[in-house]
N, C-alpha and C positions, 0 to 999 in steps of 0.2 A: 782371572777376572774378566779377559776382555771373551775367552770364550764362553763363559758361563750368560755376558750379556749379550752375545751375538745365539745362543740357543735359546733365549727369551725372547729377542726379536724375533726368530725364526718361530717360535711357537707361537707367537703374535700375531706374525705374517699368515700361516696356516689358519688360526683362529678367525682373522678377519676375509682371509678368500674361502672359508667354508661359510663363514655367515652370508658371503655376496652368492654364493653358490645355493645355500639357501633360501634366501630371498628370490632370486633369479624364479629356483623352481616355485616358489609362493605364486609368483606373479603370472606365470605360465601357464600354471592348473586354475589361478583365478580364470585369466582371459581362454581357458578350455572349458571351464564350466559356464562362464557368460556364452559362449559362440556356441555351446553345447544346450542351453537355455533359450538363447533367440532363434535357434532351427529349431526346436518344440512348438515356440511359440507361435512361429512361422508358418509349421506344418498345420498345427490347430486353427489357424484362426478364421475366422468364417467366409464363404464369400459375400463380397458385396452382394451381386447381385439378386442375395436372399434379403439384406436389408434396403438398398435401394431400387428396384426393380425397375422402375421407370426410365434409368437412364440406360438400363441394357436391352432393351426390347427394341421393337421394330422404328426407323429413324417416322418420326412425327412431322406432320405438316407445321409446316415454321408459326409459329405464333404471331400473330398481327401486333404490329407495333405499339406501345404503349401511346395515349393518346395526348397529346403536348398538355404543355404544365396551364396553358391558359386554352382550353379547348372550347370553352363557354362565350368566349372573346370576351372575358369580364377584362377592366381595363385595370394593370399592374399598377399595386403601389409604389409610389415614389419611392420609398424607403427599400423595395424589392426589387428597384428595376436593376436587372443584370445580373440576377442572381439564379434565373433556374427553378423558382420554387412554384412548387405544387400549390395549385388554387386554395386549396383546405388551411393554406398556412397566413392566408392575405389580410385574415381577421384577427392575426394576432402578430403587431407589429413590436420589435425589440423595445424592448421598457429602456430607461434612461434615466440613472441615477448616478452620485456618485462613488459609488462600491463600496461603501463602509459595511460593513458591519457586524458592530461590538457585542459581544456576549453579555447579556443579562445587565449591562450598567448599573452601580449604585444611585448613578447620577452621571450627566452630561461632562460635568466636570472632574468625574472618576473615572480613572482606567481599568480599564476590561480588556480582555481578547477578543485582538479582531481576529474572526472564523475565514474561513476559505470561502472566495466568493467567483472563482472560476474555476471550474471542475473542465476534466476531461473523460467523460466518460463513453469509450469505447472498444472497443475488442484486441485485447492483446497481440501484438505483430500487427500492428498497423500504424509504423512509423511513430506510436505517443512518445516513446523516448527520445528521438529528434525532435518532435516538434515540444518535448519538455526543454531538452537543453535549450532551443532557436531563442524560445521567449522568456528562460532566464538571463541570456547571455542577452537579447535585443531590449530587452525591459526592465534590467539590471540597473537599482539607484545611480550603480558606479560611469553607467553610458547613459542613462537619464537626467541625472543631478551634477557628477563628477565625483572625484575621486575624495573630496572632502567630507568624511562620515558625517561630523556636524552639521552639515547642511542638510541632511538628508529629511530629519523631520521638519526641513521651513520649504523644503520644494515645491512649488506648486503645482509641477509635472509628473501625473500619475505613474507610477514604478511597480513592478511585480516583485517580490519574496515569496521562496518559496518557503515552508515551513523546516527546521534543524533537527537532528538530533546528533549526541556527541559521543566520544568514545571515554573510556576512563581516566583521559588525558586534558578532559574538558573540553577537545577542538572540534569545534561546531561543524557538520556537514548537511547540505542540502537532502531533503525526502522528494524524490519526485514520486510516489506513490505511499498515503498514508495509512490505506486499506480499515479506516475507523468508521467510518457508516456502511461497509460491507464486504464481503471476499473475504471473511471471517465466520468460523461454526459460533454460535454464542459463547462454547466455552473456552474459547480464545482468551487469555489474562489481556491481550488487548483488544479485544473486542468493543463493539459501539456500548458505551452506556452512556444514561440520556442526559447526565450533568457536564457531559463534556470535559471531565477531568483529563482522562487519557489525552486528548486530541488538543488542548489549547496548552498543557502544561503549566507548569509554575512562572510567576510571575520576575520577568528580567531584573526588572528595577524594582520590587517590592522590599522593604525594609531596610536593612542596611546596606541596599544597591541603589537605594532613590536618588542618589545624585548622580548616577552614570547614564549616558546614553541611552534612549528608548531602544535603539537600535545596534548595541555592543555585541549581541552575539554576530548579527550578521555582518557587523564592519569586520570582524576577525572571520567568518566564513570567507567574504569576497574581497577582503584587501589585504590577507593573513597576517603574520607577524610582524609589525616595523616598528621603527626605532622610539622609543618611549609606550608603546603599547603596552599590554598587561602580561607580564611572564608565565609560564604555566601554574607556577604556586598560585597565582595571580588569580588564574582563571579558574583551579580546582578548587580555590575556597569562593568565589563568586560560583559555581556550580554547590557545591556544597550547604553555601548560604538558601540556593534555592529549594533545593531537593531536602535535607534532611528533614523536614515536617512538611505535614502535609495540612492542606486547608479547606474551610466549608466549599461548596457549591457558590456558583457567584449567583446561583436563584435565593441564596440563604441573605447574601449581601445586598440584594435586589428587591427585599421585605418579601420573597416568596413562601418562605416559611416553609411546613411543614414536615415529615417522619426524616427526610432528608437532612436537616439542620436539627432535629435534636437528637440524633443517634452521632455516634463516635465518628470522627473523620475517616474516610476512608483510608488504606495504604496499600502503596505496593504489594502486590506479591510474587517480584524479578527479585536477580539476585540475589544476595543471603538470606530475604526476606522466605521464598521457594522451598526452604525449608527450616523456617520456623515456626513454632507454637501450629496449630491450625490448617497452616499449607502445607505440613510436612506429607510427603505422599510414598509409596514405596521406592518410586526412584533414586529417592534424597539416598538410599542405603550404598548404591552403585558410585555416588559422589563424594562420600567421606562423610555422612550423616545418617549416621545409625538408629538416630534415636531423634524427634525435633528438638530442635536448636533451640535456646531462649530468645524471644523476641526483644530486639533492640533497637525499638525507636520506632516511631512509624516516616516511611519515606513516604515524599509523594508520588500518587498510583502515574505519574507519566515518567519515573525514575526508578533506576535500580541503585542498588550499593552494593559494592562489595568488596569485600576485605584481604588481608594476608592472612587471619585466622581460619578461613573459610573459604579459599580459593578454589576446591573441586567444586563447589557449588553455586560459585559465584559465575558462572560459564550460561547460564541458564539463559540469559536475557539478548545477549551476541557475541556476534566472536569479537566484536570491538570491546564489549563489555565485559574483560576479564582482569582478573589482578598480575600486574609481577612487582617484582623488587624496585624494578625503575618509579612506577609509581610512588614508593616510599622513600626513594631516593630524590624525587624532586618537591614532593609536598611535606615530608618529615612528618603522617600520618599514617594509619594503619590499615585505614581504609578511603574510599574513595567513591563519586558517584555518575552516573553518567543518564543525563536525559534520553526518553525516547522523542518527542516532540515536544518542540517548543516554538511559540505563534509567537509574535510581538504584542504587546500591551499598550495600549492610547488613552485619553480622553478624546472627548468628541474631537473631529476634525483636527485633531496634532500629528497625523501623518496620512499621509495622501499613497497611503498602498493598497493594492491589491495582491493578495494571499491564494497563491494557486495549491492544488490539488486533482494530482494527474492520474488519479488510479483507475486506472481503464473498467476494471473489472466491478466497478459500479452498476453497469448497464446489465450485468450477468445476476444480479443479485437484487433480489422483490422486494427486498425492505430501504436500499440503500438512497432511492430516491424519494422517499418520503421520509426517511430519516434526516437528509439533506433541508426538505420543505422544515419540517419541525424547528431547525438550529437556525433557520431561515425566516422564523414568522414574523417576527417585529419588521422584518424591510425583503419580502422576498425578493422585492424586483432588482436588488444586490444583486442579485446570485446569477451568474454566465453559464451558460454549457459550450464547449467544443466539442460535436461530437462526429469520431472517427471513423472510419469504415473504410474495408478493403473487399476486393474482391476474396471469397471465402474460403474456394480451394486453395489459392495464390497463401491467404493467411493460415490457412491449417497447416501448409506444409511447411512455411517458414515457422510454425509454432514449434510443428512435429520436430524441425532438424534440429531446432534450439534444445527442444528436450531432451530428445534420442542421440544426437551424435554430436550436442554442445557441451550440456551438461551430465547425460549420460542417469540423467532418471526415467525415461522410459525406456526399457529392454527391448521395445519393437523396434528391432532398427531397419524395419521396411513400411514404408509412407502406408500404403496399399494396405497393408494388416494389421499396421497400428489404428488405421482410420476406421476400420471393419470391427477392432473389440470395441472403442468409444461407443461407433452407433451400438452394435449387440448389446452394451448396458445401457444404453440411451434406452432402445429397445427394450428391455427385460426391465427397466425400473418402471414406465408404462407403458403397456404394451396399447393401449387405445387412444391414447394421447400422442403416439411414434408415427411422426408423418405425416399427420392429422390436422394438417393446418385450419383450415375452415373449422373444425371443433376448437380449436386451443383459441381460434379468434373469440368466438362464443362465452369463452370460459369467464366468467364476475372473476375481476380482480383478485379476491384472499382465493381464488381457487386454483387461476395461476402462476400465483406466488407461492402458493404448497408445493406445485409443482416444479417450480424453480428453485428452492432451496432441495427439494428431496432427488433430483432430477441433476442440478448443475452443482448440487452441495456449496450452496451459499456462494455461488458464484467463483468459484474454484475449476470447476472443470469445465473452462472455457478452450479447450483444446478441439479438436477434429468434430469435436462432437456438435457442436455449432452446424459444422456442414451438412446436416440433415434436414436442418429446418429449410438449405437453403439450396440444397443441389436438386431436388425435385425439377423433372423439364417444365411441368407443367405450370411453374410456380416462378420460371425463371425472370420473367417479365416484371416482376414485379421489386420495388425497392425492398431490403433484407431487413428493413426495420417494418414492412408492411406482412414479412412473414412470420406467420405464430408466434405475435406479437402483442397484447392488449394494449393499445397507449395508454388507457389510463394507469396503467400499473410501471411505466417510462416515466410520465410527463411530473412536472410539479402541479401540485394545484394553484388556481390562482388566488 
């Protein structure tokens, strides 16, 4: 006996060092074929100096200094003095409200979603994620008001939240980037649409939540679990409550009317829903759904569900939003749901936040700052911009090494040739608009914004390829929001 089971472990031992043995050679011929891939890539890739030309030619006579911000000796406004700002900006001094502002109201004394009313819009790798964290942790209810949740809506000391979404465990976390008025193709499931479903979410304290806290998910984000707070069961059926239906338009609750309030509620289409009735697509067959699934239930479209019956396909939405047995194990249900965003809900003046929205990649994408104005008309002068800037090569390369040698999505893993195929499709998507500044300045509005979605793909390929507009000698002198840039197609309107 005792040899029969010392030859089973030995055939064990065997079995498991040829599988490591195996593996081993897997991982070797991957990292042969990647190193065998990016000297391809290497070899091919173009030189700069076919796409940029101006910086490799004969050294140029220095450019004359740009001319001071008050050159006119127009006398600075009070409101600008010590700030540096360009004459053109003196007639248009910061507006001064107090940052409400709710979505669509029934009424003054009905709660609505307050929208994001500080944006940050500007170029990827240029610090937005530190200066996200600085002024959640500086402007934090919990160092603003104190650590007592209840107080939080009687404070009279303006406080920032950022917007949540949760995992299928219900635990709330912070969005520093919401990407719903842009840095999305249209047919993104969460993509901008104009009711603002995706983007405000279900309502906290709506129905059988009305007596809790306006502000309960985010006392459980930033004060987390303590002693008499709500237990997981707790919190997935307060998720649950929110999510499992879904509800009109608040334009419908607001006497807006119209094809919007009398067609069927919208619903998700994340998790199980992805491949049910309608949304089934060929994928669904890779995930354990052969055929679509029966539709069960409509969730709401800022929510997924997903269940134990249908967990390959329940992956669809994130990797936070998936099923296992623990979930069943603590809610004693079969399914579960988990928000993509969720905004907090007021009547007039019953909390004194301000609702940030830090996705850089606004600036990159033609429709996201007039999408912005739209959600913003009943009170634009609500709405802040911070906008960021870095020096451009400094931020391509920090882009390049994040992609290439952080996360290991781009396979250039030399700065120099990865920044040479960008501009070459920069290049070959318009060939008379590439580098053309003084035309692209010229360009009406819808016409540089075709160009921006077809060109930067909805504000997505904000990597190296930026640097074209901005490495020109000839162009250097000038601010990088002044090159091949149309303001009106930046700015809000007023």
């Amino acid at each position: 006996m005792l040899l029969a089971t010392a030859a089973v472990v030995h055939l064990e031992g065997a079995a498991l060092a040829a599988a490591e043995r195996d593996a081993l050679a897997a991982v070797l011929e991957h990292e042969r074929a990647e190193h065998a891939r990016s000297d391809r890539l290497l070899a091919d890739a173009p030189p700069l100096s076919s796409l940029v030309p101006s910086i490799f030619g004969e050294a140029e006579a220095e450019a004359e200094p740009p001319p001071a911000d008050n050159s006119s000796g127009r006398p600075t406004p009070e409101w600008a003095s010590g700030l540096g700002l360009p004459e053109y900006l003196f007639d248009t001094p910061p507006t001064v409200g107090d940052g409400e502002l709710r979505h669509l109201p029934a009424s003054p004394s009905e709660r609505a979603p307050l929208l994001p009313t500080l944006y940050l819009p500007g170029f990827p790798k240029a610090a937005t994620t530190w200066l996200s964290n600085c002024v959640q942790y500086a402007f934090s209810p919990v160092n603003i008001c104190g650590r007592r949740a209840e107080k939080w809506a009687a404070c009279t000391r303006r406080y920032a939240l950022a917007p949540l979404f949760t995992d299928a465990r219900a635990q709330p976390s912070a969005w520093k980037e919401l990407f719903f008025f842009g840095g999305r193709p249209p047919a993104h499931p969460l993509a901008y649409r104009p009711d603002l479903l995706e983007l405000h979410g279900p309502d906290p304290t709506g129905g059988p939540l009305r007596n809790l806290s306006l502000l309960w998910p985010w006392e459980r984000q930033l004060l987390g679990p303590r002693r008499g707070s709500a237990s997981g069961a707790e919190l997935m059926g307060r998720l649950r409550a929110m999510c499992a239906q879904s509800v009109p338009p608040q334009s419908c609750l607001s006497g807006g009317g119209g094809d919007a309030c009398r067609a069927a509620p919208r619903c998700s289409v994340l998790g199980t829903a992805a491949c049910e009735g309608a949304n089934w697509r060929g994928v669904c067959r890779g995930l354990g759904a052969a055929r679509p699934q029966p539709q069960l239930g409509c969730t709401h479209p800022a929510c997924a569900r997903v269940a134990e019956a249908s967990a390959a396909e329940s992956g669809q939405f994130s990797l936070n939003c998936v099923w296992s047995p623990r979930l069943k194990a603590v809610s004693g249900r079969s399914d579960a749901y988990c928000a993509h965003s969720l905004l907090p809900w007021a009547a007039r003046g019953e909390l004194n936040a301000s609702v940030m929205d830090f996705t850089p990649n606004y600036i990159c994408d033609a429709d996201a700052m007039a999408r912005i104005h739209d959600s913003a008309a009943e009170r634009p002068e609500a709405v802040k911009f911070i906008v960021v800037i870095r020096d451009p090569v400094a931020r391509a390369f920090s882009e390049w090494s994040m992609f290439a040698l952080g996360w290991n999505w781009d396979p250039v893993k030399n700065f120099s040739a990865a920044m040479a195929y960008k501009l070459q499709a920069l290049q070959r998507c318009n060939r008379s608009l590439y580098l053309n500044v003084s035309r692209l300045r010229q360009l009406p509005t819808t016409e540089l914004a075709a160009y921006l979605r077809k060109c930067f793909d909805y504000g997505r390929a904000t990597m190296c390829a930026l640097v074209a507009h901005h490495i020109s000698r000839d162009e250097s002198d000038r601010s990088p929001f002044d090159q091949g840039v149309n303001h009106d197609s930046i700015s809000v309107p007023p």
